[in-house]
N, C-alpha and C positions, 0 to 999 in steps of 0.2 A: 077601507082600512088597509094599513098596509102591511103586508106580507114580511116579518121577519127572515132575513134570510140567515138560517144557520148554516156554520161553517164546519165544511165534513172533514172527519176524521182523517181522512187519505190525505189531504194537504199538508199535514206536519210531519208525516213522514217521506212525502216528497219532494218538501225543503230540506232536511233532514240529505237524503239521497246527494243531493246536487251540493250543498256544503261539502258533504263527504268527499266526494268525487272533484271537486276544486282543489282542497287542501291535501289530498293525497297526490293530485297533479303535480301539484305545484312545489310536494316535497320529493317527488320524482325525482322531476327537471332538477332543483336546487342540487340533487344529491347525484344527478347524472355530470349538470358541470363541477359539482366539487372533488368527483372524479376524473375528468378528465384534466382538471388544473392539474391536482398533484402527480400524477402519473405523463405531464407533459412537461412537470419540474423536475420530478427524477429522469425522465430522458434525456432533457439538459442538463442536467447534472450530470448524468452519466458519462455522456459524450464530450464534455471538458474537463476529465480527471485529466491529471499530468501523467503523462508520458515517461515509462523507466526511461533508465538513462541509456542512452544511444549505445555505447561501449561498455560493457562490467568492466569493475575493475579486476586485475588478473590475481583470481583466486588459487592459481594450480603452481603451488611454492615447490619447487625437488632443490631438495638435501642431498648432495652430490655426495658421491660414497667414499669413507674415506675415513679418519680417525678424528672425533669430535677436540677438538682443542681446548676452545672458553666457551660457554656459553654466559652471556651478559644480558639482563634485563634492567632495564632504566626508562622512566618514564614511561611506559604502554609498548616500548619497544624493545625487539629483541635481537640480539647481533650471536650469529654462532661463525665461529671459526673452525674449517674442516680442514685438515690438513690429506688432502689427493695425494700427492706423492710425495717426494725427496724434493724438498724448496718451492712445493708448488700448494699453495693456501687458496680458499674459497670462503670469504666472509659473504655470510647472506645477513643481511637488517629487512626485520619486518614489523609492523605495525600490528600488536597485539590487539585493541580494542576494534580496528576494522577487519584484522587478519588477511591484510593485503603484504606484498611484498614491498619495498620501496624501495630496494639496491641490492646489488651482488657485482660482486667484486671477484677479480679471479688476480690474485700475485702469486709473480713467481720472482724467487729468491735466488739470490747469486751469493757465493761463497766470495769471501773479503779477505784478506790475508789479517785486517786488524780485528774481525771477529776469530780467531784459531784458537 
């Protein structure tokens, strides 16, 4: 007759083991390269931001001293006339929304016999 062979207890928890140990592997590795994709995207990324601009534009506006004239605002700009001396004017125009300079002007006034 023959001998039934029963199936010992230790074997299901030995498949059991080796399951575990594949599926933990293998969510390792997944989770090792889904790290290193995104952290070698934000490096390139990083390293192609745009570049500030080469020259700023020239933020440091002096208001020459002097006796303020007009001051004129119109459209985001601003024009002030300083009067420096006897016939000598200094209009500075700047651009209020960038608060850059865009001109300065320096006149000087000559006495007419038809303005007296």
């Amino acid at each position: 007759m023959r001998e039934i062979k029963k199936s010992s207890k230790s074997d299901l928890p030995l498949v059991f083991l080796k399951w575990l140990v594949t599926v933990l592997s293998v969510v390792m590795i997944l989770g090792f390269l889904f790290l290193v994709t995104i952290l070698g995207i934000k490096i390139s990324n990083f390293n192609t931001t745009p570049q500030s601009l080469s020259k700023p534009p020239n933020r440091e506006i002096l208001i020459p001293n002097g006796i303020i004239e007009t001051i004129d605002i119109e459209n985001e700009t601003l024009t002030l006339i300083v009067k420096v001396s006897a016939g000598h004017l200094e209009i500075v125009v700047m651009d209020l929304k960038d608060a850059i300079l865009l001109n300065q002007y320096s006149v000087k006034q000559k006495k007419s016999p038809y303005n007296e």
